[in-house]
BALOBA-1460 file (C-alpha; in Angstrom, 3 decimals):
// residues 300
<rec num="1" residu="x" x="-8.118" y="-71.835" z="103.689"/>
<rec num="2" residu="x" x="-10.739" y="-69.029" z="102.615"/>
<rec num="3" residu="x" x="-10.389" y="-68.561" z="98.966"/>
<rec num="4" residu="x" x="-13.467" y="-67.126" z="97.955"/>
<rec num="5" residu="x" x="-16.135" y="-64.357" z="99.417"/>
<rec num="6" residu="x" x="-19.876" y="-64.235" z="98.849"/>
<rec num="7" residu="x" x="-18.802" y="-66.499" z="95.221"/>
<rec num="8" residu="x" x="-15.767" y="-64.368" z="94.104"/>
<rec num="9" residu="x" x="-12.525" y="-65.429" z="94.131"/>
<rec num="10" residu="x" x="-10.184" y="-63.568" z="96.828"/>
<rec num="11" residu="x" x="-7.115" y="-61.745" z="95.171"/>
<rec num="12" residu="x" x="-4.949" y="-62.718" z="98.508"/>
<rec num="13" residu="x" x="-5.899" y="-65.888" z="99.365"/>
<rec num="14" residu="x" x="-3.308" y="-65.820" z="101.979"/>
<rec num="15" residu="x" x="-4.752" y="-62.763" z="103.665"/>
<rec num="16" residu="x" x="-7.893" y="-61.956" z="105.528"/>
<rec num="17" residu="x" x="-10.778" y="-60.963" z="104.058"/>
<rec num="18" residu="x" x="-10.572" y="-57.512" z="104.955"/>
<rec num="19" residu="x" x="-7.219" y="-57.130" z="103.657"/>
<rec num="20" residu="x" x="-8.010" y="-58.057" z="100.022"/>
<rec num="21" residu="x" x="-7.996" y="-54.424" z="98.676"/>
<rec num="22" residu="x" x="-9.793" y="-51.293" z="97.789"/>
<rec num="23" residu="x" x="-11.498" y="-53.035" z="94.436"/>
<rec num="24" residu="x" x="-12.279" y="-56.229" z="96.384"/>
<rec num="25" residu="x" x="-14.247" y="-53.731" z="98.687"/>
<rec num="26" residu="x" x="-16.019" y="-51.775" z="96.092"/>
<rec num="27" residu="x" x="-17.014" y="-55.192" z="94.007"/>
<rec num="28" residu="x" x="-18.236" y="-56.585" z="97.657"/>
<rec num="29" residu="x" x="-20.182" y="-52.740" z="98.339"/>
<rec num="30" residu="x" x="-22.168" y="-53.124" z="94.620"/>
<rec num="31" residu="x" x="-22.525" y="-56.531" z="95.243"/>
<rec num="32" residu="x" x="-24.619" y="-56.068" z="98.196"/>
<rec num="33" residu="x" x="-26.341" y="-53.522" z="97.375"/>
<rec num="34" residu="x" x="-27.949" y="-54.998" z="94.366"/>
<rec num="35" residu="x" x="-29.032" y="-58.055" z="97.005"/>
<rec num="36" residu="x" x="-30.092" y="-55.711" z="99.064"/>
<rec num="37" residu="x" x="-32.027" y="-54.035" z="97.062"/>
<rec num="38" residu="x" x="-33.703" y="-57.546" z="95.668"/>
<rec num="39" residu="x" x="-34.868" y="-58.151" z="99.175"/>
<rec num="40" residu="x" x="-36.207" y="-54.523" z="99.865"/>
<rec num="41" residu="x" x="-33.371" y="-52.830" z="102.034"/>
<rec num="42" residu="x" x="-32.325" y="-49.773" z="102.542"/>
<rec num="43" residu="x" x="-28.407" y="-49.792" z="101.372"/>
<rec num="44" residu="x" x="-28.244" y="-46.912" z="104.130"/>
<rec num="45" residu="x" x="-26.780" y="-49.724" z="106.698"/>
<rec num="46" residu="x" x="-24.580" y="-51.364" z="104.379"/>
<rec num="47" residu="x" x="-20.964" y="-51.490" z="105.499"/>
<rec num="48" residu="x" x="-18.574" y="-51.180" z="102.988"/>
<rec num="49" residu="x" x="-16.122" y="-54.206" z="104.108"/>
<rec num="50" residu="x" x="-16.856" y="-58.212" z="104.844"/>
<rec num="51" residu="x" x="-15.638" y="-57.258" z="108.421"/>
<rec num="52" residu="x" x="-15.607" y="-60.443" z="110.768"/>
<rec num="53" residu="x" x="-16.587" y="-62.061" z="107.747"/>
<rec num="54" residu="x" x="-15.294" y="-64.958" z="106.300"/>
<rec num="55" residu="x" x="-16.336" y="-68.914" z="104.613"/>
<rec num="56" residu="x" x="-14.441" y="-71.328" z="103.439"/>
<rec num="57" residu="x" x="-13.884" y="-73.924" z="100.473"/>
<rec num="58" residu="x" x="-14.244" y="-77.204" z="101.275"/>
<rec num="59" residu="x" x="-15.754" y="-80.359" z="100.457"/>
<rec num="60" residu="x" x="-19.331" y="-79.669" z="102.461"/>
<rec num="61" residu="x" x="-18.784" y="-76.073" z="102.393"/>
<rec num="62" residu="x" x="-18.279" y="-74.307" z="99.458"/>
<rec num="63" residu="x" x="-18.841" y="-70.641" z="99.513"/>
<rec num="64" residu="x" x="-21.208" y="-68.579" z="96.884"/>
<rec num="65" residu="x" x="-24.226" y="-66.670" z="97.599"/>
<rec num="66" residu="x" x="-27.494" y="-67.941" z="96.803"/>
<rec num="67" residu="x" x="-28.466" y="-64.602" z="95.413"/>
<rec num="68" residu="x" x="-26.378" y="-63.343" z="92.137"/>
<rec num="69" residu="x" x="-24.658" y="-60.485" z="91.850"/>
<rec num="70" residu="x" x="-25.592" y="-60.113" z="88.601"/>
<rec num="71" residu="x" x="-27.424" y="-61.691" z="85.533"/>
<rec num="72" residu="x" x="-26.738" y="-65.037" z="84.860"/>
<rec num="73" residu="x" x="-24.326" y="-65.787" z="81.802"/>
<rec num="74" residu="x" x="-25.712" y="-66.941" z="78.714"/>
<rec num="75" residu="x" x="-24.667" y="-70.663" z="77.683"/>
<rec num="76" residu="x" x="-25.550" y="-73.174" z="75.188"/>
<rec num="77" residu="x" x="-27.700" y="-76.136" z="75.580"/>
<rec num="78" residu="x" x="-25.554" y="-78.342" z="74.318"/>
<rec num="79" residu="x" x="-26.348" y="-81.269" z="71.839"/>
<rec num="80" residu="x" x="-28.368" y="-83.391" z="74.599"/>
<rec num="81" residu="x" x="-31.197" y="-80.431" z="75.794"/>
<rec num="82" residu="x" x="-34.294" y="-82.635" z="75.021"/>
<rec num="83" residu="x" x="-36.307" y="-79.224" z="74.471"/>
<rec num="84" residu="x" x="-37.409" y="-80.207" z="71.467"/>
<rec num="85" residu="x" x="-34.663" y="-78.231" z="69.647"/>
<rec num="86" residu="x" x="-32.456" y="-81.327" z="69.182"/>
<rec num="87" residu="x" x="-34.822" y="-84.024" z="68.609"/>
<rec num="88" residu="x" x="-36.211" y="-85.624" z="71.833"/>
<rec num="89" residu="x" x="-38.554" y="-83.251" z="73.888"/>
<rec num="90" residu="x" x="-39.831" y="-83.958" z="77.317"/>
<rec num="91" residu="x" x="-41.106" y="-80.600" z="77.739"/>
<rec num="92" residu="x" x="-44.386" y="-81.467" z="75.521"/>
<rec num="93" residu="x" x="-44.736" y="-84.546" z="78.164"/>
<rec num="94" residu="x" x="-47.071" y="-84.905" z="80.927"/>
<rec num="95" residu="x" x="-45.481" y="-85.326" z="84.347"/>
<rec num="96" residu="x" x="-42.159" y="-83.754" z="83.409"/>
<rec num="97" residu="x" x="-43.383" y="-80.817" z="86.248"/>
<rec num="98" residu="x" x="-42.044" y="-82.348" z="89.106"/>
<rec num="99" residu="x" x="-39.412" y="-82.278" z="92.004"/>
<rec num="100" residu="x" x="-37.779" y="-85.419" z="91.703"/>
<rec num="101" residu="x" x="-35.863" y="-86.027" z="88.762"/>
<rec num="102" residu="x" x="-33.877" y="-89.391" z="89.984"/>
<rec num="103" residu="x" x="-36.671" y="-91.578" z="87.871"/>
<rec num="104" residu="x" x="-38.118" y="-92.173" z="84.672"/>
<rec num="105" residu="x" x="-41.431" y="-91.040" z="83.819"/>
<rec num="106" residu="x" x="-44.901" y="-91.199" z="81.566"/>
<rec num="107" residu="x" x="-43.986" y="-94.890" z="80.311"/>
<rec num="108" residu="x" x="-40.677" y="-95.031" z="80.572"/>
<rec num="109" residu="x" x="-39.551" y="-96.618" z="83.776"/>
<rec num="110" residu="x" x="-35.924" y="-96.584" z="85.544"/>
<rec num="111" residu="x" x="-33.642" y="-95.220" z="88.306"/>
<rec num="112" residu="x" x="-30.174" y="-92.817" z="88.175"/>
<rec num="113" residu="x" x="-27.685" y="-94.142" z="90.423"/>
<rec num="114" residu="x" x="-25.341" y="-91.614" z="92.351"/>
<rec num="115" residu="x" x="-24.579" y="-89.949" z="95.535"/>
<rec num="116" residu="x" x="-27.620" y="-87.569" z="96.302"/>
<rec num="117" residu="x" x="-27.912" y="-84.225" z="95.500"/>
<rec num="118" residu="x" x="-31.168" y="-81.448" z="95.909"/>
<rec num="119" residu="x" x="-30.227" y="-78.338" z="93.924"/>
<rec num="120" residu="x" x="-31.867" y="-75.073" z="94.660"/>
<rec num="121" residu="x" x="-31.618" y="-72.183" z="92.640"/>
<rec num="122" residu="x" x="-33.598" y="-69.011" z="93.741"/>
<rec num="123" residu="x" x="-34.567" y="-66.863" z="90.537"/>
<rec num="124" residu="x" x="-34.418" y="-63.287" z="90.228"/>
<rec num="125" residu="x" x="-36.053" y="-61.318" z="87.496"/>
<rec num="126" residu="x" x="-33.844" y="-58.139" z="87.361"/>
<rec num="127" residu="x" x="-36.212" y="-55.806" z="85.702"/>
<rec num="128" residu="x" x="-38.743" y="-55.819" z="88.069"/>
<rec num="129" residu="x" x="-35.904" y="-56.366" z="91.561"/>
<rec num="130" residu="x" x="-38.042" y="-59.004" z="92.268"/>
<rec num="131" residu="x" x="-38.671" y="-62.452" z="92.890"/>
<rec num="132" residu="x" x="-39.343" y="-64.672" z="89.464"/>
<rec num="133" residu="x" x="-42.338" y="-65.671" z="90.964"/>
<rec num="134" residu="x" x="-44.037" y="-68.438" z="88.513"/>
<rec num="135" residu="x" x="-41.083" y="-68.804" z="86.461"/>
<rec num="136" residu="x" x="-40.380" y="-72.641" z="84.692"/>
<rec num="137" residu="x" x="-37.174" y="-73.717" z="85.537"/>
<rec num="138" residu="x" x="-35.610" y="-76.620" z="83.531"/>
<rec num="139" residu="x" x="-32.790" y="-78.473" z="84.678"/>
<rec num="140" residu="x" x="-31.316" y="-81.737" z="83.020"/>
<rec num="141" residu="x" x="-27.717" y="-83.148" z="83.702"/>
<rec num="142" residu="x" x="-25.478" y="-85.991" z="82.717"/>
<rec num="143" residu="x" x="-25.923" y="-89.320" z="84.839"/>
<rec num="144" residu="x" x="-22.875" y="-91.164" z="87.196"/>
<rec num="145" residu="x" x="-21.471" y="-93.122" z="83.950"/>
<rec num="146" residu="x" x="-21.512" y="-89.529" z="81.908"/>
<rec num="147" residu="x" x="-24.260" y="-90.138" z="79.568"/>
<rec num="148" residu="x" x="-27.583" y="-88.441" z="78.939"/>
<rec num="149" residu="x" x="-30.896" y="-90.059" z="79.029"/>
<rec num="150" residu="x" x="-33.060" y="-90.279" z="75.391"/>
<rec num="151" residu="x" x="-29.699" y="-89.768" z="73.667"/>
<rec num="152" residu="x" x="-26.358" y="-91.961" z="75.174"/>
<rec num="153" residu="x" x="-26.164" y="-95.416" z="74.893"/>
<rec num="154" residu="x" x="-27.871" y="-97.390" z="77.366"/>
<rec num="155" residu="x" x="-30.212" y="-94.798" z="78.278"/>
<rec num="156" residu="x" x="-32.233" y="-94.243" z="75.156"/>
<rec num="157" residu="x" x="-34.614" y="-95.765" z="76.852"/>
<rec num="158" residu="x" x="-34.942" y="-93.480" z="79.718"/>
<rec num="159" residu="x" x="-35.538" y="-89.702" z="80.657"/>
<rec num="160" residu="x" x="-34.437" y="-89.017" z="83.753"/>
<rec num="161" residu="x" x="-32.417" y="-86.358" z="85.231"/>
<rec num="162" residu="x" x="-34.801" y="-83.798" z="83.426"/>
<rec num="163" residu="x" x="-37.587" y="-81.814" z="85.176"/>
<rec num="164" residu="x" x="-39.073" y="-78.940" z="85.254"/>
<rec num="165" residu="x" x="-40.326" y="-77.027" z="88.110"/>
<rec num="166" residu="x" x="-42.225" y="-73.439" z="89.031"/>
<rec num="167" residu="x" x="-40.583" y="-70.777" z="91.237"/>
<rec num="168" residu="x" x="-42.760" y="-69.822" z="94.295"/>
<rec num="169" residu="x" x="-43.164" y="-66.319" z="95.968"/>
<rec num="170" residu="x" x="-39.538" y="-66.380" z="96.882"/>
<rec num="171" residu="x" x="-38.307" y="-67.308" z="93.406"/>
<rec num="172" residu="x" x="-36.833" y="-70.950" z="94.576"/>
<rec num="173" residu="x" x="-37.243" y="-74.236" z="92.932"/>
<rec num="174" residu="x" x="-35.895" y="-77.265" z="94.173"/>
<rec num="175" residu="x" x="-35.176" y="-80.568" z="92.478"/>
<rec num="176" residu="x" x="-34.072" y="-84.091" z="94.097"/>
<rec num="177" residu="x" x="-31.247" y="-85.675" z="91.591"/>
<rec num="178" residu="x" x="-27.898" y="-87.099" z="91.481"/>
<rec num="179" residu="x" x="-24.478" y="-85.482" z="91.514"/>
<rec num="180" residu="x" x="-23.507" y="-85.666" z="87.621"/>
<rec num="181" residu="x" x="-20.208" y="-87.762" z="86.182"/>
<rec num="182" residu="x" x="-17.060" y="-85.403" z="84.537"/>
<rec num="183" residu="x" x="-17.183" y="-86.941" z="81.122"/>
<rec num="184" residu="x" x="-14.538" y="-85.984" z="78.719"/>
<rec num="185" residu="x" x="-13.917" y="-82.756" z="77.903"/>
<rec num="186" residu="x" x="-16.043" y="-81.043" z="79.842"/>
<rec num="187" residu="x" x="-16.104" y="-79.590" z="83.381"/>
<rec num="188" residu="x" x="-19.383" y="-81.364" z="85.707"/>
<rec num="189" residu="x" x="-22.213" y="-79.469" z="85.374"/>
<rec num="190" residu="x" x="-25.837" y="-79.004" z="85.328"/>
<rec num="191" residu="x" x="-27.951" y="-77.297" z="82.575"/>
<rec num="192" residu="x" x="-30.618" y="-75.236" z="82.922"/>
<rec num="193" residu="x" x="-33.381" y="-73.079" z="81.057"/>
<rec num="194" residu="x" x="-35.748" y="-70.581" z="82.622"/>
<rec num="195" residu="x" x="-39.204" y="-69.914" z="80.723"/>
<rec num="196" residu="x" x="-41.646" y="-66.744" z="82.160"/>
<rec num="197" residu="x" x="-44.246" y="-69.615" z="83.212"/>
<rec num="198" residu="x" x="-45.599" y="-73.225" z="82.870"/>
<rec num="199" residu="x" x="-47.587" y="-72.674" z="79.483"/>
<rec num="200" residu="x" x="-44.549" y="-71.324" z="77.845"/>
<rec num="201" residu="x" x="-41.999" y="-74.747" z="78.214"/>
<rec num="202" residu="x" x="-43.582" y="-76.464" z="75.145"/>
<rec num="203" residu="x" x="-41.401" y="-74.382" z="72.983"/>
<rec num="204" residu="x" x="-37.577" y="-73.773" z="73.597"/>
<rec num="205" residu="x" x="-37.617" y="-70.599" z="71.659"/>
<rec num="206" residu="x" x="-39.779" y="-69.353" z="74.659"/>
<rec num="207" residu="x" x="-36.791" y="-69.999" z="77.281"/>
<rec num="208" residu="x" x="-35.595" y="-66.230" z="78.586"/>
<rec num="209" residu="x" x="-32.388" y="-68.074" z="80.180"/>
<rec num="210" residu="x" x="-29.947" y="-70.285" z="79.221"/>
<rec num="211" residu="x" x="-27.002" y="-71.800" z="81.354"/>
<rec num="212" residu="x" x="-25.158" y="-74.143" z="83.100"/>
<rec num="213" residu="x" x="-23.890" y="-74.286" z="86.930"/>
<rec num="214" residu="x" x="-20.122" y="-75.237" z="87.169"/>
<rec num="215" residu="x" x="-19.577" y="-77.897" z="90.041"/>
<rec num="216" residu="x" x="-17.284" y="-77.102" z="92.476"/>
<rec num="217" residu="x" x="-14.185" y="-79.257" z="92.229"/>
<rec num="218" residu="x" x="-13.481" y="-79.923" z="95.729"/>
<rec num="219" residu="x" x="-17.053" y="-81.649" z="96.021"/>
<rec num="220" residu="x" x="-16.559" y="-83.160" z="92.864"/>
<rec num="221" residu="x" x="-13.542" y="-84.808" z="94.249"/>
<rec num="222" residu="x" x="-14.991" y="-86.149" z="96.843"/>
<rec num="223" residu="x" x="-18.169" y="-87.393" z="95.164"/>
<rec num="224" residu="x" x="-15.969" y="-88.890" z="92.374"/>
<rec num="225" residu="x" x="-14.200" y="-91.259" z="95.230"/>
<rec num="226" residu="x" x="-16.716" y="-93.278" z="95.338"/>
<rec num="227" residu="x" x="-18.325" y="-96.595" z="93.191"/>
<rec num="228" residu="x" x="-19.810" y="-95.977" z="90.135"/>
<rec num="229" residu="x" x="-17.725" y="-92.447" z="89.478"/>
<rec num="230" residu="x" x="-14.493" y="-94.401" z="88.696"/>
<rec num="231" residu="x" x="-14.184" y="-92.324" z="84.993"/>
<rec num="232" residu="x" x="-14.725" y="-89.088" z="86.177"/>
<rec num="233" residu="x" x="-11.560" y="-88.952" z="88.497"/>
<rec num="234" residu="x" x="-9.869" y="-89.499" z="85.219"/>
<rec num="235" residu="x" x="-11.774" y="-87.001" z="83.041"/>
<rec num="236" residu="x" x="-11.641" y="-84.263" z="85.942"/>
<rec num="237" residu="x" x="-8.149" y="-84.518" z="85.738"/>
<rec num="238" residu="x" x="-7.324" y="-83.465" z="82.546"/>
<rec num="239" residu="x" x="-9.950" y="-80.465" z="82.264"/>
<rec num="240" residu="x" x="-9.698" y="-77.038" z="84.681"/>
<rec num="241" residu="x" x="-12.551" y="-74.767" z="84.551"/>
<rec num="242" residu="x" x="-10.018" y="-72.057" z="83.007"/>
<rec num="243" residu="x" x="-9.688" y="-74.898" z="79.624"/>
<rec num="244" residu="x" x="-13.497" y="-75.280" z="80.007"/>
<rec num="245" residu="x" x="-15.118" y="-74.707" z="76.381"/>
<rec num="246" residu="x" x="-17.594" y="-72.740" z="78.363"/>
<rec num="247" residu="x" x="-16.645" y="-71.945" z="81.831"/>
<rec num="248" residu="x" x="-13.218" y="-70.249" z="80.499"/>
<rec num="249" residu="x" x="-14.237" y="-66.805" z="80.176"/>
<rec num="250" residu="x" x="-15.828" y="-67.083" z="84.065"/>
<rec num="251" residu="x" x="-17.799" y="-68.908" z="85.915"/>
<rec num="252" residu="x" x="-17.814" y="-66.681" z="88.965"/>
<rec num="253" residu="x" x="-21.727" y="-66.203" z="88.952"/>
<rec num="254" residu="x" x="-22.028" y="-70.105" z="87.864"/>
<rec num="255" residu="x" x="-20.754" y="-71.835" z="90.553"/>
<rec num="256" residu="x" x="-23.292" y="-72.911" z="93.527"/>
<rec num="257" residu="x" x="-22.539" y="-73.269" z="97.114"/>
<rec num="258" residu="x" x="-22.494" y="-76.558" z="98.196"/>
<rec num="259" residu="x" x="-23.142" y="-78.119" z="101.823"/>
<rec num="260" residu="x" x="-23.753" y="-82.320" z="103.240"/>
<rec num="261" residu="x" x="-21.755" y="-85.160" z="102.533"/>
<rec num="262" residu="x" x="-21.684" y="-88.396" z="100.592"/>
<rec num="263" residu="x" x="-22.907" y="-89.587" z="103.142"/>
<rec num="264" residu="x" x="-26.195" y="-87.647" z="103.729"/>
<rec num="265" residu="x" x="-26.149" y="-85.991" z="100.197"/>
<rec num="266" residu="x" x="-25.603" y="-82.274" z="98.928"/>
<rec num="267" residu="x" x="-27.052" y="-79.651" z="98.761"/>
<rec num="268" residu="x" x="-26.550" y="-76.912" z="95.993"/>
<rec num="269" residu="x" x="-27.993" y="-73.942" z="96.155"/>
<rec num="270" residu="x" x="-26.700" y="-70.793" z="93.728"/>
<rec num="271" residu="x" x="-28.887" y="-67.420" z="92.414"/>
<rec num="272" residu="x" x="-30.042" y="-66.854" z="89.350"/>
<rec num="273" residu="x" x="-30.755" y="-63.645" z="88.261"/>
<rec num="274" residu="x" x="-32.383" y="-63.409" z="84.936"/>
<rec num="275" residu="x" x="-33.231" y="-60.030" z="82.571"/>
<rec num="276" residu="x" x="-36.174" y="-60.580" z="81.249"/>
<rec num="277" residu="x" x="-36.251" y="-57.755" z="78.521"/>
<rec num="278" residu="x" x="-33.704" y="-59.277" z="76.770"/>
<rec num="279" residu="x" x="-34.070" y="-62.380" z="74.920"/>
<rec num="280" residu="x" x="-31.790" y="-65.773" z="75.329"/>
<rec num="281" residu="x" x="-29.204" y="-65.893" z="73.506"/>
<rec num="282" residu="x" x="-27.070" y="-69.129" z="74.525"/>
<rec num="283" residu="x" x="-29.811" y="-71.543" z="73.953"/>
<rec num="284" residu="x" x="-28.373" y="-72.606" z="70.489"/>
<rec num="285" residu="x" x="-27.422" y="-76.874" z="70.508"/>
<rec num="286" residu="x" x="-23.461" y="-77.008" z="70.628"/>
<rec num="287" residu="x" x="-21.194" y="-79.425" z="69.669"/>
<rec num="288" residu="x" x="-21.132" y="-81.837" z="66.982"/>
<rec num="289" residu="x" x="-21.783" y="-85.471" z="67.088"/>
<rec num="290" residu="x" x="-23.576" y="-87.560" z="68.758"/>
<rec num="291" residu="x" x="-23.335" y="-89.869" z="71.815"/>
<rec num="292" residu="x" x="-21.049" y="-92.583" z="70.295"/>
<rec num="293" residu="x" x="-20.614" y="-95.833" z="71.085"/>
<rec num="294" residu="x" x="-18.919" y="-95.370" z="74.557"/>
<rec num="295" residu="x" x="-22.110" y="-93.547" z="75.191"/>
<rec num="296" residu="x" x="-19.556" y="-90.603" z="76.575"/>
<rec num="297" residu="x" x="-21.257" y="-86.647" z="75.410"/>
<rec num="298" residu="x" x="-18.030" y="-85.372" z="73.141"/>
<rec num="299" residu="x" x="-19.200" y="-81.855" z="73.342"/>
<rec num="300" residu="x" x="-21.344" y="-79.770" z="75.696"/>
């Protein structure tokens, strides 16, 4: 069943596309014309209905755009950023530019176990309608067992799942990771902070973004099925993006489109479209505590 379009939710999920109503068609008409004007077109042969058009929600298939409709929605770090603004900071590290994020680095040394997953986020900067071009992206996200490296029990010792990388011509970065656990209390997610360039990651303050990306739940079901993710079927359970301390208020412009297979491994791709005359304003650390002894995040 199609319930979403181009990464908003359809008011008739029963009903075609077309048939979703005069707003549905105006949000779809200013949604395209701000990605058509990122890419350089002429809005002159823009239709103003998704006729013939349709995706659908599924476990290899989700359906979002990978170029935002509009900027991204500030978020907090949470409590485990290792930016330096919480204690441990990779971003002062040599080697922590790099695509694959699945090991260790500099002298630490180990592995994250979990189904596959290369995220790809494609960066606008929406003063200038262009491409971020040179823009540091940082991403960092819990492991299979919930925990985050240099702070959760058991992997103290270890900083993977964090990396940083630069956006080329077309804006995109690409990392190679793991699909992170649900741990309590929190919907699955991946964090990440966008800094104007390279030089500028050595000091959080600098980032000009601050989010997270809301997994989509049907992957996360099926990701969650298999060994080592026996927790998060519980802990996805008992949280909905809606009770999401920060999904709640909408995650429409969050959530990624997702394609592959446990098998094979995803692929998540979502746009992120940044201002970059304002400053960031959701980089602050959140929630209070630390890991504990179950090494389970209790916060963000």
């Amino acid at each position: 069943m199609t319930t979403s379009y181009e990464g908003r939710p359809l008011p008739r999920p029963d009903e075609e596309v077309v048939d979703q109503g005069l707003r549905f068609d105006l949000d779809t008409l200013l949604s395209r014309r701000r990605v058509l004007g990122f890419l350089g077109i002429g809005a002159a042969t823009l239709g103003l209905a998704a006729c013939g058009s349709s995706t659908t929600t599924s476990a290899t298939a989700a359906t979002t755009s990978t170029t935002s409709a509009g900027e991204i929605p500030e978020e907090t770090a949470g409590p485990y950023p290792g930016d330096g603004s919480n204690g441990p900071d990779v971003l002062s590290q040599s080697g922590i530019v790099r695509s694959d994020i699945t090991t260790s680095f500099g002298e630490l040394s180990g592995t994250a176990e979990g189904v596959p997953m290369t995220l790809r986020l494609t960066v606008q900067d929406l003063v200038e309608g262009a491409p971020y071009e040179g823009a540091a992206v940082y991403v960092w996200h819990a492991t299979r067992e919930g925990g985050y490296s240099l702070y959760s029990d058991g992997v103290t010792d270890q900083n993977f799942l964090r990396g940083v990388q630069v956006a080329d011509a077309d804006g995109v970065v690409t990392f190679t990771s793991i699909w992170p656990a649900c741990y309590d209390g929190r919907w699955p997610h991946v964090h990440f902070e966008v800094y104007p360039d390279v030089d500028s990651i050595t000091d959080s303050a600098n980032a000009v973004a601050t989010s997270q990306i809301a997994m989509p739940q049907d992957a996360c079901e099926t990701v969650y099925a298999t060994d080592g993710y026996e927790a998060s079927v519980a802990n996805l359970s008992r949280v909905s993006l809606a009770t999401d301390g920060v999904f709640s208020d909408g995650w429409e412009l969050e959530t990624p489109t997702v394609t592959g297979s446990v098998e094979d491994g995803f692929t998540v791709t979502m746009g992120v479209a940044v201002d970059t005359s304002t400053a960031a304003g959701g980089g602050s650390v959140g929630g209070g505590g630390g890991p504990g002894g179950g090494g389970q995040p209790p916060g963000r």
